[in-house]
One Martini backbone bead per residue (centre of mass of N, CA, C, O) as a GRO file, in nm:
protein
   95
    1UNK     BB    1  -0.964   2.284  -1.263
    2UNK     BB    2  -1.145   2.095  -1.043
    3UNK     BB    3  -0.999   2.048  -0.889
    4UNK     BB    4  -0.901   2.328  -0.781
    5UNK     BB    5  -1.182   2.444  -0.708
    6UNK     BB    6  -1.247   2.240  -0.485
    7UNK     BB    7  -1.047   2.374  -0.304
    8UNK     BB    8  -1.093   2.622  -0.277
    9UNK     BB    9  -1.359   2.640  -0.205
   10UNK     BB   10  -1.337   2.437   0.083
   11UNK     BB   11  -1.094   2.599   0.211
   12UNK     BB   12  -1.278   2.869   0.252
   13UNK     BB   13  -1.558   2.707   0.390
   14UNK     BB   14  -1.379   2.653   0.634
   15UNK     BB   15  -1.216   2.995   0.670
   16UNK     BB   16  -1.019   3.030   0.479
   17UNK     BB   17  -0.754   3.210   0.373
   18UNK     BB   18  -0.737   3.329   0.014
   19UNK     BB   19  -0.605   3.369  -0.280
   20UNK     BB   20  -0.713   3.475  -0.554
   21UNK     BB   21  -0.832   3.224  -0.805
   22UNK     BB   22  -0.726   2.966  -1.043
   23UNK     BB   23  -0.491   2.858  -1.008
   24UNK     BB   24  -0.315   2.587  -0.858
   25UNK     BB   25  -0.152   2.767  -0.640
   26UNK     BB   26  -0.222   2.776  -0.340
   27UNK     BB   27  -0.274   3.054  -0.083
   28UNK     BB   28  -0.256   3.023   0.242
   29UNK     BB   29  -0.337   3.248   0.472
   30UNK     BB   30  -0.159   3.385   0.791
   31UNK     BB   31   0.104   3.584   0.819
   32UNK     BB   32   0.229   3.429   1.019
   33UNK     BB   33   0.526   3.244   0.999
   34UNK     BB   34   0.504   3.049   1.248
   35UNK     BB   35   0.228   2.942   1.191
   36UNK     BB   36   0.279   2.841   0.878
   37UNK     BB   37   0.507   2.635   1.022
   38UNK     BB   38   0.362   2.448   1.201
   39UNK     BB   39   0.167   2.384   0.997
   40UNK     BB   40   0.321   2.261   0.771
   41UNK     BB   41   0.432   2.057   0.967
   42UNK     BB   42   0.175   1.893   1.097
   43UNK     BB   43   0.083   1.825   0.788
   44UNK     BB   44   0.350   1.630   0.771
   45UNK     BB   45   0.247   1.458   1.033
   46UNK     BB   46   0.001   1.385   0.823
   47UNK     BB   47   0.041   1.348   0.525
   48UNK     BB   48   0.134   1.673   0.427
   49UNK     BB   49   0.257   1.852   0.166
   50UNK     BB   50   0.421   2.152   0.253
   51UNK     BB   51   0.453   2.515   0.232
   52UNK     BB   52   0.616   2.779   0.390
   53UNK     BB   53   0.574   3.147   0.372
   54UNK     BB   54   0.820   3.402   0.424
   55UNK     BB   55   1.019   3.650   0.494
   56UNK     BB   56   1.085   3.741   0.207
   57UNK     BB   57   0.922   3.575  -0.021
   58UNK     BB   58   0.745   3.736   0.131
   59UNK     BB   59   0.558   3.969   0.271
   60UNK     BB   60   0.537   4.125   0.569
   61UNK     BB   61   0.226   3.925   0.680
   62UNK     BB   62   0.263   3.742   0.438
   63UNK     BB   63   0.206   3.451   0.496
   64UNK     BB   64   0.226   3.088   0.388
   65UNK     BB   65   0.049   2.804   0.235
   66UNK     BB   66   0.131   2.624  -0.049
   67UNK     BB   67  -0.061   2.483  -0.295
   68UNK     BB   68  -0.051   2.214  -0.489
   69UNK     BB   69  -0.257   2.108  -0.796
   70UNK     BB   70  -0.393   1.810  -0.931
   71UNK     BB   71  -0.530   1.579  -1.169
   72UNK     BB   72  -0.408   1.342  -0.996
   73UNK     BB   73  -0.596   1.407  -0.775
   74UNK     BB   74  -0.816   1.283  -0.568
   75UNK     BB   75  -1.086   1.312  -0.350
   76UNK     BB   76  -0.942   1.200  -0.146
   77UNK     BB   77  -0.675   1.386  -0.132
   78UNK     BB   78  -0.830   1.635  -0.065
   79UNK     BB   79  -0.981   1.558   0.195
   80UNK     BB   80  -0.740   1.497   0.345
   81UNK     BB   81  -0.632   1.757   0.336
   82UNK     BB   82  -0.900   1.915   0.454
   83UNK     BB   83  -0.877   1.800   0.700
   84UNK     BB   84  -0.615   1.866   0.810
   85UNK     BB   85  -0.641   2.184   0.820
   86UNK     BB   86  -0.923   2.170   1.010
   87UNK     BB   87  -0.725   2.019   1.251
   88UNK     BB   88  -0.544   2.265   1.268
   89UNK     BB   89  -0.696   2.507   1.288
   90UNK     BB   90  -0.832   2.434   1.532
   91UNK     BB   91  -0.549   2.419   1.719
   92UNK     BB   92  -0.481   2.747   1.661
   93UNK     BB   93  -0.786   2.882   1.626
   94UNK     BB   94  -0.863   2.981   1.341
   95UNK     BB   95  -1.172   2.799   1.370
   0.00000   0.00000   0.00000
C-alpha cells in the first residue's frame, strides 16, 4: 500500500526507529514503556489516535507504538501524524 510505505519511509526519515516491513501496522520503537505512554497520551491530545505497548505483551524494553495504517487515509491524514510524532519527538528529546 502506497500509504503504508509513505508512513513508513516519512516516520523514519524524522529519526524514529521503526521494525521493518511492509505491514500496514508500523510499530514504532521506544524501549521505555512510560515513553511510549506519554507519548500515545500526548499524541491523542494532538488528535492523533495511536496506542502504546510495553510488557508483557511485548518484550520487556520493546516499549512501541503501533500505527494501523489504511487506503482510507488521505496524505493530508499521514502528514498531519507526522507532525505529531515530530512534535512530541522533540518534547521528549527522541528527535
Amino acid at each position: 500500500n502506497k500509504n503504508t510505505k509513505y508512513f513508513r519511509d516519512s516516520i523514519e526519515t524524522l529519526g524514529f526507529t521503526v521494525k521493518k516491513g511492509i505491514h500496514p501496522i508500523v510499530p514504532i520503537m521506544f524501549g521505555d514503556a512510560k515513553l511510549a505512554q506519554n507519548i500515545s497520551k500526548d499524541m491523542l491530545e494532538l488528535g492523533i489516535y495511536v496506542v502504546g505497548f510495553s510488557f508483557p505483551v511485548v518484550p520487556k524494553n520493546e516499549a512501541r507504538i503501533r500505527v494501523q495504517i489504511s487506503s482510507s487515509h488521505s496524505n493530508k491524514h499521514l502528514d498531519q501524524a507526522l507532525e505529531s510524532f515530530a512534535k512530541c519527538g522533540k518534547k521528549y528529546g527522541i528527535l
